[in-house]
C-alpha positions in Angstrom: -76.0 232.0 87.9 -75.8 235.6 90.0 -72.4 236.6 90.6 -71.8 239.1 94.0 -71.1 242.6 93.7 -68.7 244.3 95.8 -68.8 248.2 96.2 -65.9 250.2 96.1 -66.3 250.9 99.1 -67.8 247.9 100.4 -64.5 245.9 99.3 -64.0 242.8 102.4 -60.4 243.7 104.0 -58.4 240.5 105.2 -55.5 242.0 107.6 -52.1 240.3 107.3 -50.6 242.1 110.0 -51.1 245.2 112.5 -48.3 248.0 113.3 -49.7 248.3 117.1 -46.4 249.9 117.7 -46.5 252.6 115.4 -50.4 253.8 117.1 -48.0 253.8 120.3 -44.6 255.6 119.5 -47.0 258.5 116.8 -49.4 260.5 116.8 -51.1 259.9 113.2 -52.4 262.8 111.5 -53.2 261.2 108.0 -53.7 258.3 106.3 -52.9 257.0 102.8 -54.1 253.5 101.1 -51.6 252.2 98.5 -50.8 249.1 96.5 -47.7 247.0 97.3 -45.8 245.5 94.0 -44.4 242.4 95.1 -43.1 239.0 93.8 -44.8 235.6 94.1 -42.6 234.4 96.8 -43.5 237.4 98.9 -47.4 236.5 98.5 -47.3 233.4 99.8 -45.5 234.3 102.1 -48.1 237.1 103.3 -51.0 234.7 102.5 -49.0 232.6 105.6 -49.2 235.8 107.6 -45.0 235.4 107.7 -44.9 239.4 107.5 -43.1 241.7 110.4 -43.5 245.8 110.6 -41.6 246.6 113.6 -38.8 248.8 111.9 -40.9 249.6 108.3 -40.9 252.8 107.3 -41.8 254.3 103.9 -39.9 257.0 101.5 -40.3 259.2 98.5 -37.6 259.0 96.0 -36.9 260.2 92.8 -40.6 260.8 92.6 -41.8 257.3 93.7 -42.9 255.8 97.4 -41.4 253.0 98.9 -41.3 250.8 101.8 -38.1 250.1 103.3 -37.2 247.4 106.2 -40.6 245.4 105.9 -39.7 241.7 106.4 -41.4 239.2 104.3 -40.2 235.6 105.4 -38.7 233.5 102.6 -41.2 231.7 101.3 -40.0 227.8 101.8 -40.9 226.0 98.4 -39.2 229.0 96.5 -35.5 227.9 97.1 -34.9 228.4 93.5 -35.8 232.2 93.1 -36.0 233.5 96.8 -36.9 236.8 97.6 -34.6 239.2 99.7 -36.6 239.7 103.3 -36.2 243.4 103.8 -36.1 244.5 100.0 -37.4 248.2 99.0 -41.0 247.8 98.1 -42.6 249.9 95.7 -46.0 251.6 96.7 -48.4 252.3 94.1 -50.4 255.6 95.1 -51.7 258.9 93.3 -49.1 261.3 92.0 -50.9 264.1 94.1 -50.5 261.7 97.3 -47.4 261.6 96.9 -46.8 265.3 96.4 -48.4 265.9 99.5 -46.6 263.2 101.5 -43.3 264.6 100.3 -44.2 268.2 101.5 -45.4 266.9 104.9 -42.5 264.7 105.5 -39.8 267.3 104.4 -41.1 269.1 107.5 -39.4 268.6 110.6 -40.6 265.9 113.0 -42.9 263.9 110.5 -42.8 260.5 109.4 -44.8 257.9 107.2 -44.7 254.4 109.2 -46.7 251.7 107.6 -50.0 251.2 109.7 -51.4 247.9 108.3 -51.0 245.7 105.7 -54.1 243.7 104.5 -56.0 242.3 101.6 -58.6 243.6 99.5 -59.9 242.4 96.4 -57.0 240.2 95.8 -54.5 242.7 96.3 -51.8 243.6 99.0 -52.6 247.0 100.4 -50.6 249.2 103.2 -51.9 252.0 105.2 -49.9 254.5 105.5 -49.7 257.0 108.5 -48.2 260.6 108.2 -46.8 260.7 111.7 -45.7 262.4 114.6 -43.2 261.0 117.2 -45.0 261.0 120.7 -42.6 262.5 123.4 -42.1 259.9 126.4 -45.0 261.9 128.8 -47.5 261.2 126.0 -46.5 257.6 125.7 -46.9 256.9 130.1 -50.4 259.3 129.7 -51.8 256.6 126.8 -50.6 253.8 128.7 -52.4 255.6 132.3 -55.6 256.0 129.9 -55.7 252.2 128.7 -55.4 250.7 132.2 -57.6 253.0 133.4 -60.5 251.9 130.6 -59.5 248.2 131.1 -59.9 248.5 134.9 -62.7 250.5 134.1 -64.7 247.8 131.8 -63.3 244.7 134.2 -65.8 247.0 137.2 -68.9 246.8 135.0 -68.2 243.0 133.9 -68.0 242.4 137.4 -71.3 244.6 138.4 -73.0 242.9 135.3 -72.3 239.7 136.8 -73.5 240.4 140.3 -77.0 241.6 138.9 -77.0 238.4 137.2 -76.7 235.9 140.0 
């Protein structure tokens, strides 16, 4: 019986969630991959897609990074041992990573906002953006560049479709 073989970096990604917020209010300058250490409760709940990343945010303390204000819905058949929703989650990533995400976000104006959550190989991964806060300018010039390449694609569906007929 042949068994599949899945490259490092060839791994199949499952996304639980996007953080198309945080790609509107920063400007990302890095990203970091890191392992989530959760309880059972909180991966069913995840496997359900029951996740939220609107206020999430991630911190280095004492040494370690976490993820703060990510809710994880209570999982329903887990009355018994519930999870708390917007717990500190530990993130599991290199000891130099976290160096340099300490020195970056000890300057002024940088953040790390959680990105995406997803699956890979079984495991719950977040990426991790080192951030910049967009000013309010920046924000109305992304939102003038993505009606303008919507309005801009809906012209050559329409020209397609005229050629067609």
């Amino acid at each position: 019986m042949a068994t599949a073989k899945v490259d490092k970096d060839t791994a199949i990604e499952k996304i639980i969630v996007n953080n198309r917020r945080a790609t509107f209010d920063y400007t990302v300058e890095e990203k970091f991959e890191g392992g989530l250490v959760l309880v059972g409760s909180e991966v069913k709940s995840m496997r359900a897609g029951k996740v939220e990343m609107v206020d999430a945010y991630a911190t280095v303390e004492r040494g370690e990074l976490w993820l703060k204000q990510l809710y994880v819905a209570p999982f329903e058949q887990a009355k018994a041992f519930p999870h708390e929703p917007r717990r500190s989650r530990k993130v599991l990533v290199r000891n130099s990573e976290i160096a340099k995400i300490d020195r970056a976000i000890s300057r002024e104006g940088y953040t790390l906002v959680p990105l995406r959550l997803y699956w890979k190989r079984g495991h719950v991964k977040v990426e991790l953006g080192l951030a910049k806060g967009k000013k309010s300018h920046d924000k109305r010039a992304a939102i003038k560049e993505k009606t303008a390449d919507r309005e801009a694609k809906a012209e050559i569906g329409r020209a397609r479709k005229e050629r067609g007929q």
